[in-house]
C-alpha positions in Angstrom: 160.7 106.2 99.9 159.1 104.3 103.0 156.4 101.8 102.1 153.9 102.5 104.3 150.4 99.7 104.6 148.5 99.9 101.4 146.3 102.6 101.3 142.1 101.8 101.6 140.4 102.4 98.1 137.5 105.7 98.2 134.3 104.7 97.6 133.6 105.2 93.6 131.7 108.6 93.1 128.1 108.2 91.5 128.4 109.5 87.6 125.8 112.2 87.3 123.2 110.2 84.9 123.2 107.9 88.5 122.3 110.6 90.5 119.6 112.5 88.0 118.0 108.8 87.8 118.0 108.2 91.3 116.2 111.7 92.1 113.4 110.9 89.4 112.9 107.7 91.3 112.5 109.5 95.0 110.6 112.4 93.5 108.0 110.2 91.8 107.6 107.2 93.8 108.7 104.9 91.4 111.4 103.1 88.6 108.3 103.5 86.0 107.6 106.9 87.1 110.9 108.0 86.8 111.2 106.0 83.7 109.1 108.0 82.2 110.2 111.3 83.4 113.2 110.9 82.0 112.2 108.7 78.5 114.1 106.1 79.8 113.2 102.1 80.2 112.2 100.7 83.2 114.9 98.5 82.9 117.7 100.6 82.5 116.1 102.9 85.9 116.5 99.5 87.9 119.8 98.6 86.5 120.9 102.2 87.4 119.7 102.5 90.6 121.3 98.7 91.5 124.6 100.4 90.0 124.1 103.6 92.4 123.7 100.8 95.6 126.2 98.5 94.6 128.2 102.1 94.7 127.2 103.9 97.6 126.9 100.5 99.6 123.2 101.0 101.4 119.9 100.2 100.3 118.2 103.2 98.7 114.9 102.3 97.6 112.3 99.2 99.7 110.6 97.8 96.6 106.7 97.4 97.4 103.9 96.3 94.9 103.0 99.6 94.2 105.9 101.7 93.6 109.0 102.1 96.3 109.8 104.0 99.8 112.8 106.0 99.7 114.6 104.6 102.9 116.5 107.3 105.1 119.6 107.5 103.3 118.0 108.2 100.1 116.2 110.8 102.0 119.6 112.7 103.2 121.5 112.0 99.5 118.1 113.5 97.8 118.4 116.6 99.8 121.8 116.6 99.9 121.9 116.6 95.6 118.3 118.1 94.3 119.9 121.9 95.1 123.0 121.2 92.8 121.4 119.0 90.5 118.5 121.4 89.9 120.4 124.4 89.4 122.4 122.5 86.4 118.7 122.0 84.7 118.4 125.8 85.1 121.7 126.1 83.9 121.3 123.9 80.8 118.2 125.4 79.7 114.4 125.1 79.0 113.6 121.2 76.7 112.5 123.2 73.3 110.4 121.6 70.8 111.8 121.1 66.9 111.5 125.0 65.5 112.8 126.4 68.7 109.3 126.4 71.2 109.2 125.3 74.3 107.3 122.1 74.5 103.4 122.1 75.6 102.6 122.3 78.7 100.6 119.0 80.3 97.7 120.5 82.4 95.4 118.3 83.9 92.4 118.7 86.5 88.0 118.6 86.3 86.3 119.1 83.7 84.3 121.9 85.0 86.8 123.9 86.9 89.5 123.3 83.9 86.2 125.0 81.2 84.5 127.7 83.0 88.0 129.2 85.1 91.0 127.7 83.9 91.3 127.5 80.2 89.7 131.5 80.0 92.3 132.8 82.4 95.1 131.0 80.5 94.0 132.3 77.0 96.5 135.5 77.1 99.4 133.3 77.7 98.0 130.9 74.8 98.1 133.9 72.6 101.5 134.7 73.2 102.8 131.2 72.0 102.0 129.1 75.2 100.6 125.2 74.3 98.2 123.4 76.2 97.6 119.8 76.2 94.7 119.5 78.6 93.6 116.1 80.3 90.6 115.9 82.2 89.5 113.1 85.0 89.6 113.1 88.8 91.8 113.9 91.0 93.3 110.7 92.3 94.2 109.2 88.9 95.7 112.5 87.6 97.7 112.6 90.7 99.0 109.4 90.1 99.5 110.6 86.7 101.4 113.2 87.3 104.1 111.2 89.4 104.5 109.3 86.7 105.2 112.4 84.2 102.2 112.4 81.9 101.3 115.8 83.3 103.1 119.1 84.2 100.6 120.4 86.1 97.4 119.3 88.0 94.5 120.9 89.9 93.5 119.0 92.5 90.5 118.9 94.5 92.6 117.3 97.4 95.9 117.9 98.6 98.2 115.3 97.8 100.0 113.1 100.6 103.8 112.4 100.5 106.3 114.3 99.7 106.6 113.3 95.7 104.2 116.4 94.4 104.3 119.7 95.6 100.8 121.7 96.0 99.9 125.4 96.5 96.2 126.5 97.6 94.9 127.4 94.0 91.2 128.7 94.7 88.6 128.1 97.5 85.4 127.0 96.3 82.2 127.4 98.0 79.2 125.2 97.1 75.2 126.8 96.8 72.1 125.0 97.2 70.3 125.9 94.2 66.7 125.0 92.0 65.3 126.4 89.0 62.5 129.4 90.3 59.5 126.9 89.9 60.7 124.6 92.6 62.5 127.3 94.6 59.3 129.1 95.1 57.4 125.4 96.5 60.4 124.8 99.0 62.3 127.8 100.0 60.0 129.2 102.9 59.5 125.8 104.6 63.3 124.9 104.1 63.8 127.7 106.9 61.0 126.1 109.4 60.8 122.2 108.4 64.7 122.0 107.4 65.9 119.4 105.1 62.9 117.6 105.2 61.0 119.9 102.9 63.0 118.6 99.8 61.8 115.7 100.4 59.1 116.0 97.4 62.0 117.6 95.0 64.1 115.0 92.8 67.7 115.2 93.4 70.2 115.8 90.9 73.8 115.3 91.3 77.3 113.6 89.2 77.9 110.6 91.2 75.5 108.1 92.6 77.2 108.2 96.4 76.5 111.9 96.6 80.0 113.4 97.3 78.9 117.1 97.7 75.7 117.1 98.7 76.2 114.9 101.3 79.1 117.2 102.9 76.3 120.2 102.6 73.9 118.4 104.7 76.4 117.7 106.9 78.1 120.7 106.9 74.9 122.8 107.1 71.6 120.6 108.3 73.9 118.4 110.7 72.3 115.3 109.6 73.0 112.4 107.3 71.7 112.5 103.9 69.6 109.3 103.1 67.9 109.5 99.8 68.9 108.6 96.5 69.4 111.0 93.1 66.5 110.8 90.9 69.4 112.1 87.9 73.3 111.6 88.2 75.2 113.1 85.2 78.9 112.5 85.4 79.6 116.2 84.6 78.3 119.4 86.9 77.9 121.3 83.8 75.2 118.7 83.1 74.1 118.9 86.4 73.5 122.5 86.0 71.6 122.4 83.1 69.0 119.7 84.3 68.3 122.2 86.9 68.1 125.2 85.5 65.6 122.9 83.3 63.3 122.3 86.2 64.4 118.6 87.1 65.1 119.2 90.8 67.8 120.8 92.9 71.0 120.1 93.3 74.5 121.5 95.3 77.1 123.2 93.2 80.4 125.3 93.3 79.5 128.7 93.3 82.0 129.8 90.0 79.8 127.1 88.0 76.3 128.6 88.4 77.5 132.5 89.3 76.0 133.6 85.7 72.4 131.5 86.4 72.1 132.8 90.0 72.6 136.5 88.8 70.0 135.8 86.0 67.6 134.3 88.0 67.6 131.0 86.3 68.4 129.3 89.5 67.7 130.2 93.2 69.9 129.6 96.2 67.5 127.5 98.3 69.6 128.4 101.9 72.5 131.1 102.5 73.7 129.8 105.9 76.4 132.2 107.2 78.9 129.6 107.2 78.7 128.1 103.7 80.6 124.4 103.0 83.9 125.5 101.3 86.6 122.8 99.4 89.9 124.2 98.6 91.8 123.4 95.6 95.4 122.9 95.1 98.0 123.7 92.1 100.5 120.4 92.2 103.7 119.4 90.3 106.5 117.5 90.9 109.2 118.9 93.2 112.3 120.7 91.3 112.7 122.8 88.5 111.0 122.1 84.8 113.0 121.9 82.1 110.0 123.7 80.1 109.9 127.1 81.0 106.5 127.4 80.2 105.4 125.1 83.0 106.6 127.6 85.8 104.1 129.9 83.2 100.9 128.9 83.5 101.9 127.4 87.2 102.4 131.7 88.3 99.6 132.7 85.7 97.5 130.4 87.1 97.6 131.8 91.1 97.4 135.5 90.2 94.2 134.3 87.8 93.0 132.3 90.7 92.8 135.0 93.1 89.2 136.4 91.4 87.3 133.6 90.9 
């Protein structure tokens, strides 16, 4: 047998722990992120993912204060791998909670929206077995949240940038400008004629001292720049709504919230332009496959619910 030149040693495959670490790391933007995801420590994620460098022989991840950027290679391996990788979590099954349940399902999203629309729609599917565990806050912590695995779902008020969460349009909401009847009567004619300008003498309530929506409604439907302060600000636009249906001034909400008060009469919609301010919200989760099935749940239950509010 002819001894030919030694033959050049294969690169060493990545072990599949390597590669399920290394796509929680890409798909949530960081080693404590992913650390989490997978109830791992931090640690052991940056150990791993050293191992699957040393390994592959390129530079995966550029560490930055706040997280890391997957550089191009990890882009190509993480699509080359999610398909395959996610089809064995299908394969091996939905995680299932001691006695056989799937685990609860981590929903986050506003106050308001998750109360009057979200928790009603989802009561069927709680009454077939599905748990909640509900988290509310705004949208950019929750986002950030949700990268790093505390939630399984989040509605969002914005659609999220990158490419670590995945949204779907949820629900367009429109927003009213509405007073209880005793100012509506005072203001409504002259809103037509004077504009903006006959609020003037009406106190202002809203849930955040910079004025997030009403300042988009003025400029959305006056075309001017809303300079005045609130005389209330009530973290919550349930309280909003009840200060004025009350009487304390006016205020711009999302339609859904005060639907039942404007039928009623309690409050009035001060202006119905033709082309009313509208925000659209999103349904986000991390990319791939849940190992809950009860997750992809609520996620479809959720966008056939959405459809009538």
């Amino acid at each position: 047998m002819a001894h030919g030149a030694p033959r050049a040693a294969s690169p060493q495959q990545p072990d599949l722990n390597l590669l399920r670490t290394f796509l929680a790391v890409h798909r949530s933007g960081s080693f404590t992120g992913a650390a989490q995801l997978l109830g791992l420590s931090q640690p052991t994620v940056t150990t791993q993912m050293r191992a699957l460098e040393r390994q592959t022989g390129r530079e995966l991840f550029e560490r930055r204060p706040r997280g890391v950027v997957p550089t191009p290679v990890a882009d190509e391996l993480a699509a080359r791998i999610s398909g395959p990788l996610d089809a064995l979590v299908a394969v091996a099954g939905p995680e299932a909670a001691p006695g056989g349940r799937a685990g609860p399902v981590h929903l986050a999203g506003p106050a308001e929206l998750l109360c009057v629309c979200v928790l009603p729609a989802l009561a069927p599917l709680v009454a077939e077995g599905v748990r909640l565990r509900v988290t509310t806050g705004l949208t950019d912590p929750l986002l950030e949240g949700l990268r790093a695995g505390r939630h399984d779902l989040v509605c969002a008020t914005t659609r999220p940038r990158g490419r670590t969460l995945t949204a779907v349009p949820l629900a367009d909401e429109e927003f009213v400008l509405v007073a209880a009847p005793v100012w509506a009567e005072r203001v409504r004619g002259r809103l037509a004629a004077e504009g903006p300008a006959a609020l003037n003498g009406v106190p202002l309530v809203s849930y955040a001292e910079d004025l997030p929506i009403t300042r988009r409604y003025w400029r959305h439907v006056f075309g001017t720049r809303l300079s005045r302060p609130a005389a209330v600000t009530v973290p919550d636009l349930r309280g909003v709504l009840s200060a004025v249906v009350a009487g304390a001034g006016f205020c711009v909400l999302p339609r859904y919230l005060c639907a039942a008060e404007l039928a009623s009469g309690a409050l009035v919609p001060l202006r119905e332009p033709d082309d009313p301010p509208i925000n659209t919200g999103f349904l986000v989760r991390r990319p791939g496959p849940s190992e809950n099935r009860d997750v992809d749940r609520v996620r479809d239950h959720l966008l056939r619910a959405a459809r009538a509010w």
